[in-house]
Structure formats: structure tokens, C-alpha cells
C-alpha positions, 0 to 999 in steps of 0.5 A: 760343499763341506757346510752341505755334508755338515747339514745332512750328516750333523745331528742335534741332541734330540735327534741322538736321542731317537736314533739311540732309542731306535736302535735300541728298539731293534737290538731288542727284537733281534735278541728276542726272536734269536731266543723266543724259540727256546722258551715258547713250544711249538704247537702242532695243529691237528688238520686230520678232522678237516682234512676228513671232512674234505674226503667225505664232501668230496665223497657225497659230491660224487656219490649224488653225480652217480645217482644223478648220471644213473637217474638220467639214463633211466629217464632218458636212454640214449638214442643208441639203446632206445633204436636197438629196443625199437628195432627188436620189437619190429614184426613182419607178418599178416594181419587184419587191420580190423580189430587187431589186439593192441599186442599186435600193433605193438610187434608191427612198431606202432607206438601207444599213441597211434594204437590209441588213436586206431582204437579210438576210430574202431569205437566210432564205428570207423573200419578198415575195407581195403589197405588204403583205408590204413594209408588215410588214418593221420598216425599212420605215415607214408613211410610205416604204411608202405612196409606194411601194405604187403602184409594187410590182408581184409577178407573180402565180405559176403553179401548173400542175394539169398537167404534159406528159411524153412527150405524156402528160398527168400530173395532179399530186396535190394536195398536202396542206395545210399546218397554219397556227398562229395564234399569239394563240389557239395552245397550248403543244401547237400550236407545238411542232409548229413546226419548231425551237420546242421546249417553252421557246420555246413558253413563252417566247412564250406568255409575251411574247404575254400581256405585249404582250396579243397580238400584231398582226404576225408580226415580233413574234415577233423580239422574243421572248428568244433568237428569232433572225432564223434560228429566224423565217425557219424558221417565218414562212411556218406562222404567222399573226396575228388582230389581232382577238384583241388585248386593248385598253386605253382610254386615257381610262378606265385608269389607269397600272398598266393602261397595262402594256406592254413598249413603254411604261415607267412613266413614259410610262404616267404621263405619259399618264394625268396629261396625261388628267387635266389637259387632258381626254380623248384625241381621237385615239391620236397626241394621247399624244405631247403627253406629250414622253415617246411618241415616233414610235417608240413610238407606233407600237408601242403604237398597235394596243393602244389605244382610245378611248372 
């Protein structure tokens, strides 16, 4: 045991040599960081220039959040202030629908599109003959039309039989009537007797005619391929619809590939029928918008071609 402690606690006479520099080594450091202190000045470092441009970056940073906040509520106003302008601008009172200044569609709550778009039928040779004739422009929704229906007022046209010249009385001839197309029972042969409907646009007609299953309004015809707003404004006034002719899809019985429609996709027409399936039958026409799929817009559309029974 003692031979052990010998070993581990003897040292040669180069290991003294080390151990005696070392030490040596770290008397010297002790003394030397006891008195550096008292020969070396301290210097103070100087942090108020960067601290100074800290405060401006920290100022420019909320200075671009404001003007960048201040932007946005110019460009996009809230929900709140945006409703409150619309609703003080909102007038009630009569008027003549044909020819209205746009000033005045602007106090009925109109929007610049949808007067845009009634001027541009008035530039046609479009014209309002009685309050329904509102109801069927495509700007114009269910719900806007319903609150100004008390307020339209279309004066009644005088149609003389008679005219006076030189204190004579002249009776007019009765002019002879005019040939009224029907266009969900119309041939090929019928609407080319329209004025600028040739053989491809009768076809062409006849063909998205049998696709919608008839059609329930006369604007529809705008939405016929290559059926301009001109070619429309030239016929309008020679057609008519019979919405009794509609063929009509009973959405608690079909299935999807009868759902078959320009206005409603495969999917909607999926999703319909899985939602009947699932949750039972549909108790009214607007109960296919809990599908997520059929919006206001849709329904709108699709809703004269459907039943329920």
C-alpha cells in the first residue's frame, strides 16, 4: 500500500521542474490581474450614437405602420362605415323608371354597375312598360325590386284613334299586328323570321333552350353563345315566354345526371342528392343551399326548374 502512495505522490526531477514553472506561471497572472488595474485606464465606450439610431429605426418603423394603417382604411373602409354611407344615401320616393337620371338611381341605392347596365338597355331601344319590366333586368334582385315596386309609377301611353288636320277629322288605319314569337314552343323556321336571327342563331337557341329545359325569362336569350346585348335589344320587344312549358326536375326523386343543367355543375348536382339521402327529403326549393355548394345566385337561377313532391 505504502509502494501505491510512493508511486502516485513521488516525482522525478523533471516533473518538479514543471510543477515549479507552473506555479510560477499562476503566482505571475494572480499579481498581474491584482495590479493591471492601477496602471491601465479604463475606457468608457459611447453607446448614445447607436442607441439614437435604434430610436429612429424604432421611430420610421411606426411611422410606415401608420401611414401603411391610414392607407388601408382609405382603400378598404370598414364593413361597419361602408353600410352606414350606403344606408344614408338610400331614398324612397316615385319615379319613372324610363330615362331616370343616374342621380336618381344613385338615391334609390342602386350601384354604378347596375345603372350602367339599365342605361345601356335604354341605348338599345330597351324601355320599361310596367313595373315587372324592372323585375326582369339581371341588376336588378328580387329583394331591391320588391322595395321599390310601390314607388314605380309608368303613365299609361295615349294611343289616339283619331288625329285633327285642317278641322277635318282623319281616322287612322289599324295597323297591323305584329307576329309575337314564343320561344320555348318556336321552330327553326319561326325565329329566323326575327330580325338578325339567321339559321345558326335559330339553332343555337333552340339548342341551349333544350339544355336549361326551357326558358322562364327573356334575358336568357343573353346568355346564348355569341347573343350580344345589340342582337337582344333588336328582337326583345317580338318575343315572349310561356313559363308553363318548363320541364321540371323533382329534386326528392332524381338523381344526379337529371339534375343536368348549364346552372348547376356536377358537384352541386351531387351534393344535392347525397344531402337528400342523408338528411330526407327537400321541404322547400331554398333548403338545397345547405349543401355549401348552391349559392344566392345559383338558386336563383335554378329555382324555376324545380319541384318538390
Amino acid at each position: 500500500m505504502k509502494q501505491i502512495i510512493r508511486d502516485y505522490l513521488t516525482f522525478n526531477k523533471r516533473e518538479r521542474n514543471g510543477v515549479f514553472v507552473l506555479l510560477t506561471i499562476i503566482i505571475l497572472l494572480i499579481v498581474y490581474l491584482n495590479v493591471s488595474d492601477k496602471f491601465l485606464k479604463a475606457q468608457t465606450l459611447d453607446f448614445s450614437k447607436f442607441e439614437k439610431q435604434i430610436d429612429s429605426m424604432n421611430l420610421s418603423q411606426k411611422e410606415q405602420e401608420a401611414v401603411a394603417k391610414n392607407t388601408s382604411e382609405k382603400k378598404y373602409p370598414s364593413h361597419e362605415s361602408t353600410a352606414n354611407t350606403i344606408t344614408q344615401k338610400i331614398e324612397r320616393f316615385n319615379f319613372d323608371p324610363n330615362n331616370l337620371p343616374d342621380a336618381d338611381w344613385k338615391r334609390l341605392g342602386l350601384s354604378d354597375k347596375q345603372i350602367k347596365t339599365i342605361k345601356n338597355y335604354e341605348s338599345k331601344g330597351g324601355s320599361f312598360r310596367k313595373k315587372e319590366d324592372v323585375k326582369k333586368m339581371y341588376c336588378i334582385k328580387e329583394e331591391l325590386y320588391n322595395s321599390l315596386e310601390p314607388y314605380i309609377q309608368i303613365p299609361q301611353e295615349n294611343k289616339p284613334v283619331a288625329a285633327f288636320v285642317d278641322s277635318k277629322v282623319v281616322t287612322l288605319k289599324p295597323i297591323a299586328p305584329v307576329m309575337i314569337i314564343e320561344l320555348n314552343t318556336a321552330d327553326s323556321a319561326q325565329l329566323t323570321t326575327l330580325k338578325g336571327i339567321g339559321a345558326f342563331f335559330a339553332k343555337t337557341i333552340i339548342k341551349y333552350r333544350n339544355s336549361l329545359g326551357g326558358f322562364y325569362a327573356k334575358e336568357q336569350l343573353l346568355e346564348v353563345w355569341k347573343f350580344d346585348p345589340e342582337k337582344y335589344a333588336m328582337i326583345e320587344k317580338f318575343v315572349s315566354v310561356d313559363a308553363a312549358s318548363i320541364k321540371k326536375i323533382n329534386i326528392n326523386a332524381c338523381e344526379a345526371a337529371q339534375l343536368k343543367n348549364p346552372y348547376l355543375n356536377w358537384n352541386m348536382a351531387n351534393a344535392i342528392v347525397n344531402y337528400r339521402k342523408a338528411h330526407g327529403k327537400f321541404k322547400t326549393i331554398d333548403d338545397i343551399k345547405k349543401t355549401d355548394l348552391v349559392d344566392d345566385e345559383t338558386l336563383r337561377k335554378i329555382a324555376p326548374y324545380l319541384i318538390l313532391e
